[in-house]
C-alpha positions as CSV (number, residue, x, y, z in Angstrom):
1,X,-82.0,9.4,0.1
2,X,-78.6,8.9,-1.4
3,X,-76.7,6.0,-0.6
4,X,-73.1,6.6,0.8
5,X,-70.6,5.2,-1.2
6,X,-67.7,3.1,1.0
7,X,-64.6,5.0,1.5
8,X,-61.5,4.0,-0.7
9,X,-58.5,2.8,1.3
10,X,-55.4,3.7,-0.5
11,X,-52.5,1.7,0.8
12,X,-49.4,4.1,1.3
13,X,-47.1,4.6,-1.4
14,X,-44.5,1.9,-1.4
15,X,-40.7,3.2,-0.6
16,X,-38.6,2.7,-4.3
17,X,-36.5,-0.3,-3.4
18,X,-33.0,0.2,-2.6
19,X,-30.6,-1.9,-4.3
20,X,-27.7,-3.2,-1.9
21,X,-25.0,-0.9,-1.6
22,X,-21.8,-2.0,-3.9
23,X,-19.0,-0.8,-1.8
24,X,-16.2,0.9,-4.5
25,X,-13.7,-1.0,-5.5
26,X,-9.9,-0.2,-4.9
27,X,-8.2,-0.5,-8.0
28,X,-4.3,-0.4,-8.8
29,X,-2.6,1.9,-11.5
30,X,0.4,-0.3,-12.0
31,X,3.0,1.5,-14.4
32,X,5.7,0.7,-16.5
33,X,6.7,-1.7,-18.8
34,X,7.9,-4.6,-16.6
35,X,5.7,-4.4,-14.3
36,X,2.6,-4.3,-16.8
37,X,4.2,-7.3,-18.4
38,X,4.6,-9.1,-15.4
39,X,0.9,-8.7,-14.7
40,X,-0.2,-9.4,-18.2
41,X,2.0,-12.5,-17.8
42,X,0.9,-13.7,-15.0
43,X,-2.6,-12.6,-14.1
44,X,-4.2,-11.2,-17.3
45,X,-7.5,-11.5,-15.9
46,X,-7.2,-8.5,-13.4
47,X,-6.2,-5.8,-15.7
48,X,-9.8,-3.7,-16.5
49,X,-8.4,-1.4,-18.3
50,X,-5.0,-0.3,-20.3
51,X,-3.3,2.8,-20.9
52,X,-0.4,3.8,-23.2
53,X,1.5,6.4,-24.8
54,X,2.7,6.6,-28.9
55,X,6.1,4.8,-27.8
56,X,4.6,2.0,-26.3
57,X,2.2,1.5,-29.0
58,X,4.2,-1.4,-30.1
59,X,4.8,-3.1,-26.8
60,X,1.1,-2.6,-26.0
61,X,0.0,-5.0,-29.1
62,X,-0.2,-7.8,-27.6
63,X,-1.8,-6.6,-24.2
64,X,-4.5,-4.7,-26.2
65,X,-5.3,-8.2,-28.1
66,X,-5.9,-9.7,-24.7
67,X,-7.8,-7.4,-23.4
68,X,-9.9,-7.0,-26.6
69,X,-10.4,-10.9,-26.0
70,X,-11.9,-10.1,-22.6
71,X,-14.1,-6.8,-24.1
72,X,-12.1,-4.6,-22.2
73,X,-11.3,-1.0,-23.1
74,X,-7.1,0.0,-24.0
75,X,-6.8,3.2,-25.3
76,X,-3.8,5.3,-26.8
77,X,-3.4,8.8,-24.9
78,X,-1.4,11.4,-24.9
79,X,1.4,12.1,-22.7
80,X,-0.8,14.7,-20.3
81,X,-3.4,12.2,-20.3
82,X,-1.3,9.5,-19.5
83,X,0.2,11.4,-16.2
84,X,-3.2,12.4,-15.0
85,X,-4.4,8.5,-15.3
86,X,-0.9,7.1,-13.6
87,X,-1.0,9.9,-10.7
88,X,2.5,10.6,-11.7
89,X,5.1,11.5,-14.2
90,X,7.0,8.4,-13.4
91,X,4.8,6.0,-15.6
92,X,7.3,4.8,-18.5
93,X,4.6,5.3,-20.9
94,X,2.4,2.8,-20.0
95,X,-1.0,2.2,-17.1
96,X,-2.6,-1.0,-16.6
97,X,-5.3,-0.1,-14.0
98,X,-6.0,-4.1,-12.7
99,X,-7.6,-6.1,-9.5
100,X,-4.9,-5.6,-6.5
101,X,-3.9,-9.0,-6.0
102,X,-4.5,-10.3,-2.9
103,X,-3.3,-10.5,0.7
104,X,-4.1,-13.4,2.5
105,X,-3.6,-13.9,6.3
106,X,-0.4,-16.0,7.4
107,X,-1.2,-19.1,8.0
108,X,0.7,-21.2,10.6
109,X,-0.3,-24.7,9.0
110,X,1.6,-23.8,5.8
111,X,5.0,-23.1,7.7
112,X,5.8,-26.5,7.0
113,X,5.2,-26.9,3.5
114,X,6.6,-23.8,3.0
115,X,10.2,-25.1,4.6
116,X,9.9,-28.3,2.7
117,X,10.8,-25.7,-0.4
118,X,14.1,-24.8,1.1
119,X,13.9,-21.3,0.1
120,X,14.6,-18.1,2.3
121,X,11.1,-16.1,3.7
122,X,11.1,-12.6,3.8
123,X,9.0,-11.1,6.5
124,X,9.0,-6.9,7.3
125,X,7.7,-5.4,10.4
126,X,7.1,-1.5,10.2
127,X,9.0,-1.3,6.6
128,X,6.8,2.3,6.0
129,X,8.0,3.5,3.0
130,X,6.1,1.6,0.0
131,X,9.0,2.7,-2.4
132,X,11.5,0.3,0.1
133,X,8.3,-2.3,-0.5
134,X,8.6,-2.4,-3.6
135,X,12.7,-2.4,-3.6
136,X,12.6,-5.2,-1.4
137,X,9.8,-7.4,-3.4
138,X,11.8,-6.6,-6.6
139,X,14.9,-8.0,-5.4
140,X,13.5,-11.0,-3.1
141,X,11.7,-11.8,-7.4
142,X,15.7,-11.8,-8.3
143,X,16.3,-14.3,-5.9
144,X,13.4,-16.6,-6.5
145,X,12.2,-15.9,-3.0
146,X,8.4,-17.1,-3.4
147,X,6.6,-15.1,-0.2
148,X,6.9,-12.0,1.8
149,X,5.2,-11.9,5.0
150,X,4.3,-8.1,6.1
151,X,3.1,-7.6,10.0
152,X,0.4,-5.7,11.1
153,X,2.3,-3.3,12.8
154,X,0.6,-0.2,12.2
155,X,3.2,1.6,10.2
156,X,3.9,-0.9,7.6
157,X,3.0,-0.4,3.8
158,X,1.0,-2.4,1.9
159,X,1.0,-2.6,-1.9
160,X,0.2,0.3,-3.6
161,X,0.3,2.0,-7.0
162,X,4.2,3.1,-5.9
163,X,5.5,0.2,-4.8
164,X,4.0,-2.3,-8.0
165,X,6.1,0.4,-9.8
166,X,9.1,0.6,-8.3
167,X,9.1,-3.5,-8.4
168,X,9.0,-3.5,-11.6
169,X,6.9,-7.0,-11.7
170,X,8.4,-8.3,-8.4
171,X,4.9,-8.2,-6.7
172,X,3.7,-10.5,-9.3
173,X,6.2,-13.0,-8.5
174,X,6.1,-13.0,-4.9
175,X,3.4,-14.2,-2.7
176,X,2.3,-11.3,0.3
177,X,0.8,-12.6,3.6
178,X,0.0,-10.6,6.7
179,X,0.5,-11.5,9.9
180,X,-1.5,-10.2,13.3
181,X,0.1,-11.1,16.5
182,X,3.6,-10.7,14.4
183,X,5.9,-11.8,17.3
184,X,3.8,-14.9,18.1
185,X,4.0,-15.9,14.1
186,X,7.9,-15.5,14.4
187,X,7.6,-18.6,17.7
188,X,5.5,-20.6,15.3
189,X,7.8,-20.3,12.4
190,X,10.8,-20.9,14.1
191,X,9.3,-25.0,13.9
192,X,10.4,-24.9,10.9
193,X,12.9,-21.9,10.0
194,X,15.6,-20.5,11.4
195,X,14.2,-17.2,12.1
196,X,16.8,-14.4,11.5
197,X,16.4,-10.7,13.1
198,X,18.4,-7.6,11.8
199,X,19.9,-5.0,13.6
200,X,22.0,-1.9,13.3
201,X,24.6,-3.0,16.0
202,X,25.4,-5.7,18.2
203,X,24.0,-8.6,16.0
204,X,25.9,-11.7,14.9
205,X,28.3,-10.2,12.4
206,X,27.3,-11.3,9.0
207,X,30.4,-13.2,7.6
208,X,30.2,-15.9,10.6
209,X,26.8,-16.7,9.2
210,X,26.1,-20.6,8.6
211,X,24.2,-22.8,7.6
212,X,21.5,-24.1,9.6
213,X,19.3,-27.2,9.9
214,X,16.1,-25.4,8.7
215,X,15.6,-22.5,5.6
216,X,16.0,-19.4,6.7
217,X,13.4,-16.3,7.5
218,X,14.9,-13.2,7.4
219,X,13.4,-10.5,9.3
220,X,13.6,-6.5,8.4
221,X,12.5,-3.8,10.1
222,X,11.5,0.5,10.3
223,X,13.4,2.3,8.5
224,X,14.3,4.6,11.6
225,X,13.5,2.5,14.3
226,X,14.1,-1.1,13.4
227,X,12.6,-4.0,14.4
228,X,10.4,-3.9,17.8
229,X,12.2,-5.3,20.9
230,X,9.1,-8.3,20.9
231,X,10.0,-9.2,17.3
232,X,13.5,-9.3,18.0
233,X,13.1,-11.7,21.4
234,X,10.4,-13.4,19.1
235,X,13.9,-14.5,16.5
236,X,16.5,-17.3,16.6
237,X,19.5,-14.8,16.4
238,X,20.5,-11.4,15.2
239,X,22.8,-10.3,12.4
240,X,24.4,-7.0,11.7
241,X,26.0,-6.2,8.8
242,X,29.3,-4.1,8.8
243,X,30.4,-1.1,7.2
244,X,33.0,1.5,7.5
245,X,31.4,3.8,9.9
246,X,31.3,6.8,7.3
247,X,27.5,6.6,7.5
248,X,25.0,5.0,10.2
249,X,23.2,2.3,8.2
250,X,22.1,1.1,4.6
251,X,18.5,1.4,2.7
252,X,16.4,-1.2,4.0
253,X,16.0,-2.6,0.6
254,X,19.9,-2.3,0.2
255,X,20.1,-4.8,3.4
256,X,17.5,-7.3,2.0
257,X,19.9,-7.1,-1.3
258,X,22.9,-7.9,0.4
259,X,21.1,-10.7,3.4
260,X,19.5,-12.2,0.5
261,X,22.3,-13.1,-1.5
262,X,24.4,-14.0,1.5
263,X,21.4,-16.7,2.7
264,X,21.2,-17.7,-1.0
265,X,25.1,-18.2,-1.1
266,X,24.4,-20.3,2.1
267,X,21.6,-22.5,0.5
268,X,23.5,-23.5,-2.0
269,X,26.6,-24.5,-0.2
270,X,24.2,-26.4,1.7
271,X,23.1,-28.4,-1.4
């Protein structure tokens, strides 16, 4: 009689393993000459990749010998090419597509180091047009203002592809915080700054403006609807600035530009 062989257990194929999912990253296509030169400049190290056209093949020599340094690809396109990478025709020739830099939370223990400086802080709430974001960080650069502080209310831009563009380098140059719980961040700050809300009417007229004890932080708001009534309880005092009357009110980035220079005029007299 034949003997029975014993049955073969065959263990279940075993499920391929899955590597951990690598979320995508969110790259920026910054364009333009000053603004690609304020990032090479300043943080080389993000730019992955580099983009020009046959006029900036010049300018581009010494980013593409960086960049060679770090094995990273620069190429030479043509103008077509050049639009589809930059997502516009607005690109002045020239793409670096880099690491966004990054935006940490506002932190209350650095108020007072940051008043220590004696420089202005620029904080929007609801600015939603990322060309105005850029405006503003563009001119607060020209003033040597060192951080912007954006709030989380839920219409405000962040940095993006436009607004690195249309700050020509400014975002490079000036620190950007956000803030949750925006009109409890304006009591904290006002420790230490003299925190200064805007309005389209019936705020302190700008030329009786003066010095205080403590650097200011100017405060701008929506482009339609200005700041929120909690942000402007949340502030020291109010300013307006005056005009003839012909139109309603200026570009936000137009007030920063003139609030700016009238808090720097300020500082210094101060001195």
């Amino acid at each position: 009689m034949a003997r029975r062989r014993p049955a073969i257990r065959r263990s279940p194929p075993r499920a391929p393993r899955r590597e951990p999912r690598r979320e995508p990253r969110t790259l920026l296509r910054i364009a333009g000459l000053p603004a690609v030169s304020a990032l090479f400049a300043t943080a080389p190290e993000r730019v992955e990749r580099l983009f020009f056209d046959d006029r900036m093949k010049l300018a581009a020599g010494s980013f593409c010998a960086l960049l060679a340094e770090a094995h990273k690809p620069y190429r030479l396109v043509k103008p077509e090419e050049l639009e589809r990478v930059a997502g516009t025709v607005l690109h002045g020739g020239i793409v670096a597509v880099a690491e966004p830099r990054p935006v940490p939370a506002f932190d209350p223990g650095e108020v007072a180091r940051w008043a220590a400086e004696n420089k202005p802080l620029l904080l929007l709430d609801g600015v939603g047009n990322p060309h105005n974001l850029g405006a503003i960080a563009r001119t607060a650069a020209f003033f040597g203002v060192k951080r912007m502080v954006l709030s989380d209310h839920p219409g405000q831009a962040m940095p993006s592809d436009a607004s690195y563009r249309i700050a020509e380098g400014g975002l490079e140059h000036v620190a950007v915080y956000r803030a949750a719980g925006f009109a409890d961040a304006l009591r904290r700050l006002r420790r230490s700054f003299r925190v200064l809300g805007t309005a389209l009417e019936a705020g302190r007229p700008l030329p009786s403006l003066a010095a205080a004890d403590r650097p200011f932080a100017l405060v701008l708001g929506n482009e339609e609807t200005g700041l929120p009534r909690a942000t402007l309880a949340a502030c020291d005092e109010i300013v307006t600035i005056g005009g003839s009357g012909l139109v309603q009110s200026l570009n936000v980035s137009v007030s920063a530009g003139i609030l700016l220079c009238a808090l720097e005029r300020l500082g210094t007299a101060k001195k």
